[in-house]
C-alpha positions as CSV (number, residue, x, y, z in Angstrom):
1,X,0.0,0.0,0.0
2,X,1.8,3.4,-1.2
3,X,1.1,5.9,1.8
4,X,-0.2,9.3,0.8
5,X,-0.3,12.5,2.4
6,X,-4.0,11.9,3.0
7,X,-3.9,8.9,4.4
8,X,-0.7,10.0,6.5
9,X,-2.6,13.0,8.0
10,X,-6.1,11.2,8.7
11,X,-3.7,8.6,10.3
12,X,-2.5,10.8,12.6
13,X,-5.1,12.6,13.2
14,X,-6.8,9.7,14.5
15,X,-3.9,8.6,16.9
16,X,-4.0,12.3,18.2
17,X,-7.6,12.3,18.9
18,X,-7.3,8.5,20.6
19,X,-4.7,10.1,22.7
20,X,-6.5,12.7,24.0
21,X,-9.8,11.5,24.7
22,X,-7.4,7.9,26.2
23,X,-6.4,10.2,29.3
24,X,-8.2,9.6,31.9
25,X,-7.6,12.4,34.0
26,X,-7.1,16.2,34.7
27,X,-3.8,17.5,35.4
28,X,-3.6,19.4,39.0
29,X,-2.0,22.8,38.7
30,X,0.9,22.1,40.9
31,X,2.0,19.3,38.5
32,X,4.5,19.5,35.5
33,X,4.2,18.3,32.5
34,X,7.2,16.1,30.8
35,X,8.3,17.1,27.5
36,X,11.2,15.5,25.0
37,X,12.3,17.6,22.1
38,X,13.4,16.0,18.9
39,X,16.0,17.5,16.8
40,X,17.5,20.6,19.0
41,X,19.0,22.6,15.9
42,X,17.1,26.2,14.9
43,X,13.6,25.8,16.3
44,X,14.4,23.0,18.7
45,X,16.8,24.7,20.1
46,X,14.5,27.7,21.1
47,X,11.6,25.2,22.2
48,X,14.5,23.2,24.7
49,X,15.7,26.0,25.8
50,X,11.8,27.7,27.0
51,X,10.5,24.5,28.1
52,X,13.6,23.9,30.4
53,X,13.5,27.5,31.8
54,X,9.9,27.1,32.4
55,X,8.6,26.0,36.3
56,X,5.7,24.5,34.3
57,X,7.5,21.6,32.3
58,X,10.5,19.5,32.6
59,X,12.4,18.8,29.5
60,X,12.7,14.7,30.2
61,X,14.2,13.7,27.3
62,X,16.5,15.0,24.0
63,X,17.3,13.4,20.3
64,X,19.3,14.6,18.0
65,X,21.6,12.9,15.6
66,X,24.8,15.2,16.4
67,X,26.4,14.5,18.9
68,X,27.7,17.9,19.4
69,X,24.1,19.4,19.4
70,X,23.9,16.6,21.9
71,X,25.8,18.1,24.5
72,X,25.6,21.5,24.1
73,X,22.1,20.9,25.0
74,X,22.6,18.9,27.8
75,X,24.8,21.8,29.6
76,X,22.0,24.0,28.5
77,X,19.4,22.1,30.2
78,X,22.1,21.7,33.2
79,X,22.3,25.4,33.1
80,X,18.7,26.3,33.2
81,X,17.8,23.6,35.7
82,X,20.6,23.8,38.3
């Protein structure tokens, strides 16, 4: 079966809407909320380095295929967490 853009985005859709209506419960406002961010060059970047200063979220998790990107975020996240 040749995947189109249609059927990629109705896909999706469907997994996000499964997803949200899956969770069960409300979040409390003294709880943060986990976030990973995937390829930490340009827009990344920015979006690491806001959701790691922020007392809202915890950046849990990072991916990017340089290695170098890698760690420079990691002492960024170091630096903005303590």
């Amino acid at each position: 079966m040749e995947l189109t853009r249609r059927h990629f985005l109705s896909a999706s859709t469907a997994v996000i809407a499964a997803g949200m209506t899956a969770q069960g419960r409300v979040w409390g406002a003294n709880e943060k909320i986990g976030v990973c961010v995937i390829g930490l060059n340009g827009r990344g970047n920015s979006h690491m380095e806001g959701f790691s200063k922020s007392t809202d979220s915890d950046v849990v998790a990072v991916c990017d295929v340089d290695s170098r990107v890698l760690e420079r975020a990691a002492k960024s996240i170091e630096k903005n967490t303590g």
